[in-house]
N, CA, C and O atoms as a Maestro MAE file, in Angstrom:
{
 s_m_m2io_version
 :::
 2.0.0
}

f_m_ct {
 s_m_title
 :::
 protein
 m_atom[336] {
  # First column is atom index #
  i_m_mmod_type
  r_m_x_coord
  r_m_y_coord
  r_m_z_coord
  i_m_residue_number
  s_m_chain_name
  s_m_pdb_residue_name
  s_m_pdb_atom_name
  i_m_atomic_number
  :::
  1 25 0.800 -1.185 0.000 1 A "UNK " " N  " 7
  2 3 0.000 0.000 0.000 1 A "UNK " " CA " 6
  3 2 0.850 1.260 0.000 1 A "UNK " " C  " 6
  4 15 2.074 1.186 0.107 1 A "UNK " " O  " 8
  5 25 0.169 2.484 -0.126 2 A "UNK " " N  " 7
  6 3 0.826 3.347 -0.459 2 A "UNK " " CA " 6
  7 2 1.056 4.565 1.086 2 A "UNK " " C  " 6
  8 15 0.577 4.331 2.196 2 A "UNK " " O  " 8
  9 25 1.467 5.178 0.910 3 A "UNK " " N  " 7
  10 3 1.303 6.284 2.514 3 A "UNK " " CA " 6
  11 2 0.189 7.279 1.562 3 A "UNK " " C  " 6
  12 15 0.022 7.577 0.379 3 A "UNK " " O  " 8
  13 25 -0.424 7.563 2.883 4 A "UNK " " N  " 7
  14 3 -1.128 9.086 2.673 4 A "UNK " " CA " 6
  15 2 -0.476 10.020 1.824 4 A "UNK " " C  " 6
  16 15 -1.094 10.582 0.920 4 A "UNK " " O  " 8
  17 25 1.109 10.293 2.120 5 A "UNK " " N  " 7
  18 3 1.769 11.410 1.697 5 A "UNK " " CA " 6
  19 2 1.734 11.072 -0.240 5 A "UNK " " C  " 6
  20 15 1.281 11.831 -1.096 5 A "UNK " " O  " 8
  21 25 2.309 9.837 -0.428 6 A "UNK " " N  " 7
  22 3 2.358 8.963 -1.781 6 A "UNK " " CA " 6
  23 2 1.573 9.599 -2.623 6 A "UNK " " C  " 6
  24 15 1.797 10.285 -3.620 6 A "UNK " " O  " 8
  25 25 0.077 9.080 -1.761 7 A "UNK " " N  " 7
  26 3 -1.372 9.212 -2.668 7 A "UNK " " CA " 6
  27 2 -1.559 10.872 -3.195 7 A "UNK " " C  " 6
  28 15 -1.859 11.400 -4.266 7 A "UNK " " O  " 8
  29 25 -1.221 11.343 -1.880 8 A "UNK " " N  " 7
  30 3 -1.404 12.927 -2.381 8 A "UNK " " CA " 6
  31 2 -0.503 13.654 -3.054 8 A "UNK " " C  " 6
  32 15 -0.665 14.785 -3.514 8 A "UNK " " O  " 8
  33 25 0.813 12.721 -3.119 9 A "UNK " " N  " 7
  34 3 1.639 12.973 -4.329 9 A "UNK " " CA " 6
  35 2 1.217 12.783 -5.762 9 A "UNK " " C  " 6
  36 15 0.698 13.574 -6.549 9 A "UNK " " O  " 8
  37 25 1.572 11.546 -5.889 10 A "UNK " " N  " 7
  38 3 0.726 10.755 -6.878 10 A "UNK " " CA " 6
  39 2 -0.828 11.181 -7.404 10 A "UNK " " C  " 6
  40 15 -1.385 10.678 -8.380 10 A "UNK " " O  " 8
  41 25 -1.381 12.206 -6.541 11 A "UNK " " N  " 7
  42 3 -2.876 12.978 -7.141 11 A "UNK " " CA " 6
  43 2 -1.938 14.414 -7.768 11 A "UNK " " C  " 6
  44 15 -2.356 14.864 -8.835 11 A "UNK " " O  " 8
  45 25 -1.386 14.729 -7.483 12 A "UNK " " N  " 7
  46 3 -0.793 16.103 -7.945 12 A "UNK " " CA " 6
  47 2 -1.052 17.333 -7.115 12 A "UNK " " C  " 6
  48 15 -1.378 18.470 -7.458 12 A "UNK " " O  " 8
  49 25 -0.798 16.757 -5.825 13 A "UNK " " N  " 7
  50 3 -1.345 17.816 -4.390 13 A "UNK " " CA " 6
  51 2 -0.068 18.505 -4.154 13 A "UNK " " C  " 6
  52 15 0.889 17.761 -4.367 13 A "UNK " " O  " 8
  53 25 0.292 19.872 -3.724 14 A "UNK " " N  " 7
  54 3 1.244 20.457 -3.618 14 A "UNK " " CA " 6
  55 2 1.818 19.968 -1.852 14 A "UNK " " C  " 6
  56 15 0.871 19.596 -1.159 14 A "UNK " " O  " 8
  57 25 2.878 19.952 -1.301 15 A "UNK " " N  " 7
  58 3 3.307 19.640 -0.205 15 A "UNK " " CA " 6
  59 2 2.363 20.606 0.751 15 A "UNK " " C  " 6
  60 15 1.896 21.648 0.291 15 A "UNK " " O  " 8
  61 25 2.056 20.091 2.436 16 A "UNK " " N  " 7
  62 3 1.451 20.723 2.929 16 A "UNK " " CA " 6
  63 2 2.624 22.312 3.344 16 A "UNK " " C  " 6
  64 15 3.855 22.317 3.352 16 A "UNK " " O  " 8
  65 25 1.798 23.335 3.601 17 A "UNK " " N  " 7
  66 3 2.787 24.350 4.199 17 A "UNK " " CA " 6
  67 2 3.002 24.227 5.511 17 A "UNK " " C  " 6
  68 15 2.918 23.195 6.178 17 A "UNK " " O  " 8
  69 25 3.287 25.318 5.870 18 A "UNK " " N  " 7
  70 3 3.761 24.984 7.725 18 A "UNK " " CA " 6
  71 2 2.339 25.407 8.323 18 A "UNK " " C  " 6
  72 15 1.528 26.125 7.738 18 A "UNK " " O  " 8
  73 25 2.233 25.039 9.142 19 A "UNK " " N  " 7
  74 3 1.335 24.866 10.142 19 A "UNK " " CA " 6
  75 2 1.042 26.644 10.669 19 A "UNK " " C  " 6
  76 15 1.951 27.290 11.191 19 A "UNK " " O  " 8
  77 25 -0.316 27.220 10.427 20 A "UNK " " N  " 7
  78 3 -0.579 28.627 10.789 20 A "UNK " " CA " 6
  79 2 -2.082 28.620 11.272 20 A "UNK " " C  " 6
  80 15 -2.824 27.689 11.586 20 A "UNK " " O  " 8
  81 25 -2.244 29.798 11.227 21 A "UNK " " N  " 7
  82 3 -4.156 29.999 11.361 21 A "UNK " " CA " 6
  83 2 -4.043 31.116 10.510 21 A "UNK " " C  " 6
  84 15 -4.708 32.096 10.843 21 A "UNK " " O  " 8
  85 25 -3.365 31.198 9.499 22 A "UNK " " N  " 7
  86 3 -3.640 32.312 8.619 22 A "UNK " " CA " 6
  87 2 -4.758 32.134 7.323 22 A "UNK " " C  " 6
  88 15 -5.535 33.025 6.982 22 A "UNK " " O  " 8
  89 25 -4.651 30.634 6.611 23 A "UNK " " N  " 7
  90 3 -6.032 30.466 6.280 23 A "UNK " " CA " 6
  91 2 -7.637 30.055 6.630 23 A "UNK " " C  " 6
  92 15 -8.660 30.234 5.970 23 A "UNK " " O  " 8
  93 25 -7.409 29.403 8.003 24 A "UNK " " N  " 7
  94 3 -8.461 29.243 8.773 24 A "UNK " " CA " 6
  95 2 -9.627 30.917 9.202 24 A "UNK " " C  " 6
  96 15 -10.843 31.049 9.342 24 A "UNK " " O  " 8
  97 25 -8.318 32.011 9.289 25 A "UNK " " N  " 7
  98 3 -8.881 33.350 9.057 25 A "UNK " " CA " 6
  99 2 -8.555 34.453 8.128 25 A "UNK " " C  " 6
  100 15 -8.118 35.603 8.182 25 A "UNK " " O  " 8
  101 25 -9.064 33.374 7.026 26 A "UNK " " N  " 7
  102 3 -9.169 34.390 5.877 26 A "UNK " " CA " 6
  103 2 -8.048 35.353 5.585 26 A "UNK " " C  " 6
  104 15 -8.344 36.517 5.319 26 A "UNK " " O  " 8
  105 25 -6.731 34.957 5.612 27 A "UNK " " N  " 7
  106 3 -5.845 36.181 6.011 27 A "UNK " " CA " 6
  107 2 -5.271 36.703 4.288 27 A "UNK " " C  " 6
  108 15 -6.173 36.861 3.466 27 A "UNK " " O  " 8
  109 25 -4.119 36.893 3.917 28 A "UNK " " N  " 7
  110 3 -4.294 37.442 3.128 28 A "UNK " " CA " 6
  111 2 -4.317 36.655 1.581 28 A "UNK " " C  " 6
  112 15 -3.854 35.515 1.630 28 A "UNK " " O  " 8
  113 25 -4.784 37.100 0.244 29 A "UNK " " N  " 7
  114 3 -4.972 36.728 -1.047 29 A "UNK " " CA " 6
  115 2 -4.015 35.564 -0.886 29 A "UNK " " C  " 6
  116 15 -4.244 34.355 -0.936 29 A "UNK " " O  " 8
  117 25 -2.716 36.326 -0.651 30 A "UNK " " N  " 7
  118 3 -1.607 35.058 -0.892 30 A "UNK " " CA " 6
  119 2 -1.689 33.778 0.040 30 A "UNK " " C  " 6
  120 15 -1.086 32.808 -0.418 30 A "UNK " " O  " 8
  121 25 -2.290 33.596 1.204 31 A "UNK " " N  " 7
  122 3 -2.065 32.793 2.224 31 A "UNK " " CA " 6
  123 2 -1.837 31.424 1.944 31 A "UNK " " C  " 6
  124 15 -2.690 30.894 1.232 31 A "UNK " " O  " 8
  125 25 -0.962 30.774 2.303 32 A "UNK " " N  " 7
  126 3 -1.261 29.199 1.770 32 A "UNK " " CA " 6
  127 2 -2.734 28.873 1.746 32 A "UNK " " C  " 6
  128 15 -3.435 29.675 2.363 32 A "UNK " " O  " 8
  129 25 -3.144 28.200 1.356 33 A "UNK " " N  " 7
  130 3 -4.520 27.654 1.462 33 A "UNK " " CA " 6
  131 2 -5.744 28.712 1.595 33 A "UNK " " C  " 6
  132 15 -6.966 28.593 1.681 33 A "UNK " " O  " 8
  133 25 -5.165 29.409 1.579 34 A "UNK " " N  " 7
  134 3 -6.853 30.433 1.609 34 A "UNK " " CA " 6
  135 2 -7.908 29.785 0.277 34 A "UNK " " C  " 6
  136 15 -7.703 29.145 -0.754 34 A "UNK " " O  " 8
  137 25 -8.841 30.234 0.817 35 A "UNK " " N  " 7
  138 3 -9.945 29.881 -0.993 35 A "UNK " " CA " 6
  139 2 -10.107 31.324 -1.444 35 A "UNK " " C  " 6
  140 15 -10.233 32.212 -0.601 35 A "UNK " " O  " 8
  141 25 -10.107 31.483 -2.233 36 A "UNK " " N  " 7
  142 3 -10.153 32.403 -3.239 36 A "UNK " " CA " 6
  143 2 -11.107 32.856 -4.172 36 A "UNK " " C  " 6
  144 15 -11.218 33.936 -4.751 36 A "UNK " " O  " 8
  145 25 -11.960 31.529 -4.214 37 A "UNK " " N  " 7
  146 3 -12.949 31.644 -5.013 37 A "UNK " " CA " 6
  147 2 -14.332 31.060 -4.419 37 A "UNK " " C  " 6
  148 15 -14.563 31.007 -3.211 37 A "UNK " " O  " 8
  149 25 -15.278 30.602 -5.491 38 A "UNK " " N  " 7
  150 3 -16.513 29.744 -4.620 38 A "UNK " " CA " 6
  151 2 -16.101 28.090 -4.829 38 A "UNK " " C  " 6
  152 15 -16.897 27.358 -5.417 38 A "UNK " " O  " 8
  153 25 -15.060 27.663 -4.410 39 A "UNK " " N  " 7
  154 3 -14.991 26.547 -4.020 39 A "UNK " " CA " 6
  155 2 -15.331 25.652 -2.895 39 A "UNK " " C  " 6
  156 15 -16.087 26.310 -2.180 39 A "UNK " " O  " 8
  157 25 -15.146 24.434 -2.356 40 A "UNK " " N  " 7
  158 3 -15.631 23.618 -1.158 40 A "UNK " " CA " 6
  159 2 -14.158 23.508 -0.617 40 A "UNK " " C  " 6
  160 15 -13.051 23.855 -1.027 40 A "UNK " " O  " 8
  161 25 -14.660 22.856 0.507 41 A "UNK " " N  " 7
  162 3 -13.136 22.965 1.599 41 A "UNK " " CA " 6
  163 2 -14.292 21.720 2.710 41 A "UNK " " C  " 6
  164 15 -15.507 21.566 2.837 41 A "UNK " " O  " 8
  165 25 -13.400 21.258 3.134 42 A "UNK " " N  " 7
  166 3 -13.236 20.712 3.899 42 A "UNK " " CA " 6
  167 2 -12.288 20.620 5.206 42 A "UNK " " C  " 6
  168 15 -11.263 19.942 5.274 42 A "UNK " " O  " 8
  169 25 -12.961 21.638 6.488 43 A "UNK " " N  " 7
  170 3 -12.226 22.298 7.386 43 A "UNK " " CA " 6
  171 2 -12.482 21.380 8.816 43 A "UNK " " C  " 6
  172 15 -13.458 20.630 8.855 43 A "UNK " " O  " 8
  173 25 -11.419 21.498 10.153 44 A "UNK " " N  " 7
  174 3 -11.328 21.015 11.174 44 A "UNK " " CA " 6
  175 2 -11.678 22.345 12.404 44 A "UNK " " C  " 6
  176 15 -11.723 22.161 13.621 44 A "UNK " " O  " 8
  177 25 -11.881 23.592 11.737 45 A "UNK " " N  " 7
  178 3 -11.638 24.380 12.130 45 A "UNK " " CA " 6
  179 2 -12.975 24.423 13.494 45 A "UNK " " C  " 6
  180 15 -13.648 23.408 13.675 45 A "UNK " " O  " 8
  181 25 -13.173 25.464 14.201 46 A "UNK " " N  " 7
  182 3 -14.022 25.782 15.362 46 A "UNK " " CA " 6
  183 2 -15.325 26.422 15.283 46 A "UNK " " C  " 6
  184 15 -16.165 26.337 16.179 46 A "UNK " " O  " 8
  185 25 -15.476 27.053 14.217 47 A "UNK " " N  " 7
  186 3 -16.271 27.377 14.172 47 A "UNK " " CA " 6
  187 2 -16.520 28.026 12.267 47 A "UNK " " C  " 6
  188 15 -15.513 28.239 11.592 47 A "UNK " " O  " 8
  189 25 -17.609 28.200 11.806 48 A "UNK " " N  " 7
  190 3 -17.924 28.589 10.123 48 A "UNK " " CA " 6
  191 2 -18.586 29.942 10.101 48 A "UNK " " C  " 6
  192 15 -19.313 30.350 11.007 48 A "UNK " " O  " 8
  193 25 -18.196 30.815 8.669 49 A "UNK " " N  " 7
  194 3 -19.602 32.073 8.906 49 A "UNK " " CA " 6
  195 2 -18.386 32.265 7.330 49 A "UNK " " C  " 6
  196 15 -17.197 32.005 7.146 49 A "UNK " " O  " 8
  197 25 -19.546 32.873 6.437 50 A "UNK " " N  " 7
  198 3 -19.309 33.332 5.273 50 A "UNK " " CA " 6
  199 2 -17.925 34.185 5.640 50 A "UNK " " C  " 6
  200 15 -17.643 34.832 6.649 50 A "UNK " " O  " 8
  201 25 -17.342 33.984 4.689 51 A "UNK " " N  " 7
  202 3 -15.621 34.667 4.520 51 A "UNK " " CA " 6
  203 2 -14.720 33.980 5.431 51 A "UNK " " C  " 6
  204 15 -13.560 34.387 5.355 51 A "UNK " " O  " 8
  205 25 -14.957 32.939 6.375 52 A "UNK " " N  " 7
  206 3 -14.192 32.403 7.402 52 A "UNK " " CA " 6
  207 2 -12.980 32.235 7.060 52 A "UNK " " C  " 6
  208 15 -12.090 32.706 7.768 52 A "UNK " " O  " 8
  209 25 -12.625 31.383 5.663 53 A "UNK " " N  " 7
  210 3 -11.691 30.656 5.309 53 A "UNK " " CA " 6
  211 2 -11.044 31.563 3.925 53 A "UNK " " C  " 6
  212 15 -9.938 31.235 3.494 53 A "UNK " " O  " 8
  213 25 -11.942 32.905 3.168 54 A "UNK " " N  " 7
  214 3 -11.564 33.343 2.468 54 A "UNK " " CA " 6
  215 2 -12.613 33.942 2.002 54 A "UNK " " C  " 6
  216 15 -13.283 34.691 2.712 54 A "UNK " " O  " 8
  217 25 -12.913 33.684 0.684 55 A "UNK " " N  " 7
  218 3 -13.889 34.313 -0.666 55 A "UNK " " CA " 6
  219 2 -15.782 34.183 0.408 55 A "UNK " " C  " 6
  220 15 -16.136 33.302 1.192 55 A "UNK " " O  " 8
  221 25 -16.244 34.948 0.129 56 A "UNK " " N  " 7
  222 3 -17.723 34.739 1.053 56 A "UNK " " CA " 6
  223 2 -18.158 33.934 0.383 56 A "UNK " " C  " 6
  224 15 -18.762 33.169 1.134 56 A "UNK " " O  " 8
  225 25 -18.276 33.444 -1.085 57 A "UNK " " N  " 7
  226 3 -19.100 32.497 -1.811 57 A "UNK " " CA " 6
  227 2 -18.233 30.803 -1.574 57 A "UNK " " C  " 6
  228 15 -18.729 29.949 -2.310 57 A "UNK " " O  " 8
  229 25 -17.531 30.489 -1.034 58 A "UNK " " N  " 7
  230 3 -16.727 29.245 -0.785 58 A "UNK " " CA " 6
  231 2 -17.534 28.568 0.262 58 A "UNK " " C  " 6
  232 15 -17.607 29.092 1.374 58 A "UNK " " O  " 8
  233 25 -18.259 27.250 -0.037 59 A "UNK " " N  " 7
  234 3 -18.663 26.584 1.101 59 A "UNK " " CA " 6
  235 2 -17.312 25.745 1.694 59 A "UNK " " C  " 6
  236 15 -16.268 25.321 1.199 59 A "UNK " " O  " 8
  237 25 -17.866 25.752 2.892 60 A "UNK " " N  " 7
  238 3 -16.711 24.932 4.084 60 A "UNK " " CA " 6
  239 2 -17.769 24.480 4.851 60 A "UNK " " C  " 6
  240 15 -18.822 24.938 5.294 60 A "UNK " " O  " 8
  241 25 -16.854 22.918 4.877 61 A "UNK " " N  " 7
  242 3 -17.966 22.136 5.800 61 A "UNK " " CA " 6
  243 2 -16.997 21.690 6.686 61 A "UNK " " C  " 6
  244 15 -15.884 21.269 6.369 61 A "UNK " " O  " 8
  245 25 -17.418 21.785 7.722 62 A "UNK " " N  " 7
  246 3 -16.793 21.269 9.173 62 A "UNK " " CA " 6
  247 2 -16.588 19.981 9.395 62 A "UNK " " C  " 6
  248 15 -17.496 19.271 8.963 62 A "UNK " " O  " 8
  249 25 -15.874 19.529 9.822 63 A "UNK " " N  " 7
  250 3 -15.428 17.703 10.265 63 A "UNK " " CA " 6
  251 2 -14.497 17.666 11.187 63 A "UNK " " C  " 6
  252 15 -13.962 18.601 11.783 63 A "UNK " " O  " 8
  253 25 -14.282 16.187 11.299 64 A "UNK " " N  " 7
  254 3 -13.099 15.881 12.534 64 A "UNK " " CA " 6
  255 2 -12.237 15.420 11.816 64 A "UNK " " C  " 6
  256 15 -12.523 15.094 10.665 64 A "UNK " " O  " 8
  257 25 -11.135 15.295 12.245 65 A "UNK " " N  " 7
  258 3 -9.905 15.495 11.791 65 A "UNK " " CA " 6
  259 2 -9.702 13.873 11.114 65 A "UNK " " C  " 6
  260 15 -8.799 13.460 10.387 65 A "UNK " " O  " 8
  261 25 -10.487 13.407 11.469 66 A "UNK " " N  " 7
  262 3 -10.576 11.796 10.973 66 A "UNK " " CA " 6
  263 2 -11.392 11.992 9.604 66 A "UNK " " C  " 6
  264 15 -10.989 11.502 8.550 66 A "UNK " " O  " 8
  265 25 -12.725 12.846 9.715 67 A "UNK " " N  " 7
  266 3 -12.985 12.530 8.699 67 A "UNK " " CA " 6
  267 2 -12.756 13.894 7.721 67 A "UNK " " C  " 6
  268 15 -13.444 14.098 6.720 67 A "UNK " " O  " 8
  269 25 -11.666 14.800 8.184 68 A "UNK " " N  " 7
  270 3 -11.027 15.457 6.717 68 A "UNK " " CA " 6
  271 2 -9.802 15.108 6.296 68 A "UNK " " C  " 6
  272 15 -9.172 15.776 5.477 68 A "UNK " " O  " 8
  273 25 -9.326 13.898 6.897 69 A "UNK " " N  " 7
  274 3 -8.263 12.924 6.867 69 A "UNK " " CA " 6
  275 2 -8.745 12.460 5.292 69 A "UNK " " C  " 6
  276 15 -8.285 12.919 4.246 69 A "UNK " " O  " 8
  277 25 -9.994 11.231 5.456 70 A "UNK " " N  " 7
  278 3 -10.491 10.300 4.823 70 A "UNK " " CA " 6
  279 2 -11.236 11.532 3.814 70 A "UNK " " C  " 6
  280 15 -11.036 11.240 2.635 70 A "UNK " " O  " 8
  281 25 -11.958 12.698 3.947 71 A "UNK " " N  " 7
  282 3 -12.277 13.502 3.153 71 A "UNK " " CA " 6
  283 2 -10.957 13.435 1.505 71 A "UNK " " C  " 6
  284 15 -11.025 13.034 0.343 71 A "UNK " " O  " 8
  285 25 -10.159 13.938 2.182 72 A "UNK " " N  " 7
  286 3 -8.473 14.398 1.520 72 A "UNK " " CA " 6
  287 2 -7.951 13.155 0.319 72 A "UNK " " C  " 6
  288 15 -7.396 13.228 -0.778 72 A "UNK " " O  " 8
  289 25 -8.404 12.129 1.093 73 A "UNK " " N  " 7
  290 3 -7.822 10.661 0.441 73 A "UNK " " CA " 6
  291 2 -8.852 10.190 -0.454 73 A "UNK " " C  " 6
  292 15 -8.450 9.495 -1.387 73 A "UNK " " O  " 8
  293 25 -10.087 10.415 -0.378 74 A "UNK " " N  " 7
  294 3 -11.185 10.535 -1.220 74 A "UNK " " CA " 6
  295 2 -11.513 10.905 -2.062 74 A "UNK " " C  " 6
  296 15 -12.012 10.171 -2.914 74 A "UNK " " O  " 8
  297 25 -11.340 12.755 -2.293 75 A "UNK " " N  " 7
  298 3 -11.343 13.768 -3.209 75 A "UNK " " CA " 6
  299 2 -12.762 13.800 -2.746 75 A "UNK " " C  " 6
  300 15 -13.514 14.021 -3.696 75 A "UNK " " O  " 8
  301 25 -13.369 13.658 -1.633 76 A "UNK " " N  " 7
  302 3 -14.913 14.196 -1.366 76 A "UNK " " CA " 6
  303 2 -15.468 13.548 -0.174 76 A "UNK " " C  " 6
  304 15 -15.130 12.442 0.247 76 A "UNK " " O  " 8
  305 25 -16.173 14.172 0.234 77 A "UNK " " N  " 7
  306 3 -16.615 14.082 2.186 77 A "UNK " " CA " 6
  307 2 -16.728 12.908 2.081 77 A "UNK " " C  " 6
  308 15 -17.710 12.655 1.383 77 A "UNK " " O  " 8
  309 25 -15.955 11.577 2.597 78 A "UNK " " N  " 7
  310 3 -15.666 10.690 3.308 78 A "UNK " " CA " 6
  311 2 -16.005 10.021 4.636 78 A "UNK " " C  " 6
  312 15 -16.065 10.739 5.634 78 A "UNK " " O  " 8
  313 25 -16.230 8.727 4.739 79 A "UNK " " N  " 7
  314 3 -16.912 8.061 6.186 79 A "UNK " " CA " 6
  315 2 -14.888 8.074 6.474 79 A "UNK " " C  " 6
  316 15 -14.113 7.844 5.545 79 A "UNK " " O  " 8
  317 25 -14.538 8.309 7.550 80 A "UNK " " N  " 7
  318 3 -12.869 7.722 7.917 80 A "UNK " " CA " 6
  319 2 -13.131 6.473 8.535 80 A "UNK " " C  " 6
  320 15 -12.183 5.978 9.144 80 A "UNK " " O  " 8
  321 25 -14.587 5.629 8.509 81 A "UNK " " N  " 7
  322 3 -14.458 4.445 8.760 81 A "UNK " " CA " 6
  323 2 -14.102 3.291 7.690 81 A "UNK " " C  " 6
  324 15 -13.762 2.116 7.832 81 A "UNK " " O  " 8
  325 25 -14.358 4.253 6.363 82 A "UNK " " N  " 7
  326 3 -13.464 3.416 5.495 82 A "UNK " " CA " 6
  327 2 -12.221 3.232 5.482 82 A "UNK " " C  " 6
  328 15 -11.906 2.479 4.560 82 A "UNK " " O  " 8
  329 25 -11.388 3.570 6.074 83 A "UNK " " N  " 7
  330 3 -10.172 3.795 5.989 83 A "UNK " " CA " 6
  331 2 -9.008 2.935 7.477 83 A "UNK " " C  " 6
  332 15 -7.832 2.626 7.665 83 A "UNK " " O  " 8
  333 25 -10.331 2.892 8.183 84 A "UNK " " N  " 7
  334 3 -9.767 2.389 9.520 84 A "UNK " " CA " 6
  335 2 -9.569 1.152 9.623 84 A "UNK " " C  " 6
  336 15 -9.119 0.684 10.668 84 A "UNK " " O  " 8
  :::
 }
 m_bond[335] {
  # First column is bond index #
  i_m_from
  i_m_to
  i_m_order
  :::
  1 1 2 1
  2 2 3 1
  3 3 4 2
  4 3 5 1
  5 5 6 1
  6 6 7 1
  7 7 8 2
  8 7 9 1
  9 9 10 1
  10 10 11 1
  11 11 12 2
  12 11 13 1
  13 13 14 1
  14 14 15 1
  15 15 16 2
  16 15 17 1
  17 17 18 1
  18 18 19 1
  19 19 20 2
  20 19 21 1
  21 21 22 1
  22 22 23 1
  23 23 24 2
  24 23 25 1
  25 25 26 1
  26 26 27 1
  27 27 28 2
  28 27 29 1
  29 29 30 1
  30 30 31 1
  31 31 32 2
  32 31 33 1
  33 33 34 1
  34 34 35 1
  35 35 36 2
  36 35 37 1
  37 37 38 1
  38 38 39 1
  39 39 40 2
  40 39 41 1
  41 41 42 1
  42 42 43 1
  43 43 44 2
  44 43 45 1
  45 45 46 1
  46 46 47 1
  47 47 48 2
  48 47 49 1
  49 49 50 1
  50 50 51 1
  51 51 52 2
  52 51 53 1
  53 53 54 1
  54 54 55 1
  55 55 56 2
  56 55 57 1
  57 57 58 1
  58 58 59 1
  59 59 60 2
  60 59 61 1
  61 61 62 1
  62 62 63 1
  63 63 64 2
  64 63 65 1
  65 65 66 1
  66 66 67 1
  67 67 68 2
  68 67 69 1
  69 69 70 1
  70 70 71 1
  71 71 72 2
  72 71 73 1
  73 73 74 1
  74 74 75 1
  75 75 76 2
  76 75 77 1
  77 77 78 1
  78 78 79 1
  79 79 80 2
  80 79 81 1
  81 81 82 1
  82 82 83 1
  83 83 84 2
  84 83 85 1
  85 85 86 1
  86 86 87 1
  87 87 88 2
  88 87 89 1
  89 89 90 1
  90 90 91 1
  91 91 92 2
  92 91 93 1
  93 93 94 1
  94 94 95 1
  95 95 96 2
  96 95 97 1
  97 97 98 1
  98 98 99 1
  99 99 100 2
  100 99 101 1
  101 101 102 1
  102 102 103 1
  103 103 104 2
  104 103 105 1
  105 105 106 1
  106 106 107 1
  107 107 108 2
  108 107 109 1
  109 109 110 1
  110 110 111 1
  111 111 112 2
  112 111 113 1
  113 113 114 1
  114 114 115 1
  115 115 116 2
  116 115 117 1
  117 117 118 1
  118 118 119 1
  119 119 120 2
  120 119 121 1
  121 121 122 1
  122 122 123 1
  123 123 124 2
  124 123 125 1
  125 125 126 1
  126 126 127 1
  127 127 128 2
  128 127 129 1
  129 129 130 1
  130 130 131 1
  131 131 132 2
  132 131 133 1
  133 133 134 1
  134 134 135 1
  135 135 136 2
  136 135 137 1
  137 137 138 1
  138 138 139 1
  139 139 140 2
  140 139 141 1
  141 141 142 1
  142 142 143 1
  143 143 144 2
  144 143 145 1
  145 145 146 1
  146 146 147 1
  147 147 148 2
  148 147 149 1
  149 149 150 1
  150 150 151 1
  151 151 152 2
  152 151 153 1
  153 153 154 1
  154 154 155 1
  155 155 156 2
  156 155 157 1
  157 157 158 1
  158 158 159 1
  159 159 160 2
  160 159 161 1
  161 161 162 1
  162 162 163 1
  163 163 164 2
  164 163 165 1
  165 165 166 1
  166 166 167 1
  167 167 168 2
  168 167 169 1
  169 169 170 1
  170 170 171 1
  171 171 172 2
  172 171 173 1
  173 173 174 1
  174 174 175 1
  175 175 176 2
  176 175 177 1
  177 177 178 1
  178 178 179 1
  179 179 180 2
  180 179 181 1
  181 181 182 1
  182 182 183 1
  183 183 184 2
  184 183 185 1
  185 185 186 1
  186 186 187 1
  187 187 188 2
  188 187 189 1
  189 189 190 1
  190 190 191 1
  191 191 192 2
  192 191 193 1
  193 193 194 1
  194 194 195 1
  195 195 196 2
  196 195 197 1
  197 197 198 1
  198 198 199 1
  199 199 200 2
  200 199 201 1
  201 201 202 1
  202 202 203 1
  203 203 204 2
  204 203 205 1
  205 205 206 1
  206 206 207 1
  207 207 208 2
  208 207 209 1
  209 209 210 1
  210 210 211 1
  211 211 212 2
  212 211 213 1
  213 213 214 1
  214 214 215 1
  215 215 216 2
  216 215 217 1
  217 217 218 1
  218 218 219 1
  219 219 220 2
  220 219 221 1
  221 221 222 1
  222 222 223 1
  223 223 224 2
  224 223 225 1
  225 225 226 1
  226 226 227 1
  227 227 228 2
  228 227 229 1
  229 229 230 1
  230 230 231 1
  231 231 232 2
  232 231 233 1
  233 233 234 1
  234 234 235 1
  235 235 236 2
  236 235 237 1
  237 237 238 1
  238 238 239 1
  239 239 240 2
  240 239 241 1
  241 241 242 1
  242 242 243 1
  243 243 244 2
  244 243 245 1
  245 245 246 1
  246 246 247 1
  247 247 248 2
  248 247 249 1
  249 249 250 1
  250 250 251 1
  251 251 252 2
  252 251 253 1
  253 253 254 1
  254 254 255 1
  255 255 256 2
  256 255 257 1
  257 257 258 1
  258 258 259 1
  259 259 260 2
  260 259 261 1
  261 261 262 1
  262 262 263 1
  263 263 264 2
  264 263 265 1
  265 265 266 1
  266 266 267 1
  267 267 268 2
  268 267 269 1
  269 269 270 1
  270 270 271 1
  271 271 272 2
  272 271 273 1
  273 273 274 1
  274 274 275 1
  275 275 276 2
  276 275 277 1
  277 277 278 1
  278 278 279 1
  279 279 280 2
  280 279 281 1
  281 281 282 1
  282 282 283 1
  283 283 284 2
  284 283 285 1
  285 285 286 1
  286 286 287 1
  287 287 288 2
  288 287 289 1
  289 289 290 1
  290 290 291 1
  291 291 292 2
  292 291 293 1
  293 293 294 1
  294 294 295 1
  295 295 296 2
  296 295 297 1
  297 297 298 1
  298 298 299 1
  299 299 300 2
  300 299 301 1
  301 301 302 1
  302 302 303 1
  303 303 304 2
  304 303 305 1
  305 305 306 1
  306 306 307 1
  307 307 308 2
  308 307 309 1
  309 309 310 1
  310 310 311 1
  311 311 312 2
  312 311 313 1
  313 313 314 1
  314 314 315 1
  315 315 316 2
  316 315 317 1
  317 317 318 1
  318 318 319 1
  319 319 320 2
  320 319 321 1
  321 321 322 1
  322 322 323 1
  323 323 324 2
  324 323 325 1
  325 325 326 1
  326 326 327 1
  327 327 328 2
  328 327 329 1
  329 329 330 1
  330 330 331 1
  331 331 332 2
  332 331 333 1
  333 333 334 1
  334 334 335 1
  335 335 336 2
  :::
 }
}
């Protein structure tokens, strides 16, 4: 089998960045991971409200870290009991 890291190689996923809360609050255009547009996300974060994560038209749906784990490895909201 392959690692997590592999798969998300092997999909054409860019390396994760360092660890911040700068896209969790919307911080700036450039931020690693900010959304930008009306895209979906799949967040661990604390709490949701239009612009949270970036662009106001971007849905973000909330999960546990298990299942934006299994979300990630999926390419779409995921049980992480598949995976366990």
């Amino acid at each position: 089998g392959k690692t997590a890291a592999e798969v998300f190689e092997s999909a054409g996923c860019v390396p994760p960045g360092s660890p911040s809360c700068a896209a969790c609050l919307g911080g700036p255009k450039d931020t690693f991971a900010r959304i930008n547009s009306a895209e979906v996300c799949v967040s661990t974060t604390n709490r949701n409200f239009p612009g949270r994560m970036g662009d106001k038209s971007a849905s973000v749906y909330l999960a546990s870290p298990y299942t934006a784990a299994a979300s990630a490895l999926a390419g779409s909201i995921a049980d992480p009991r598949d995976y366990m």
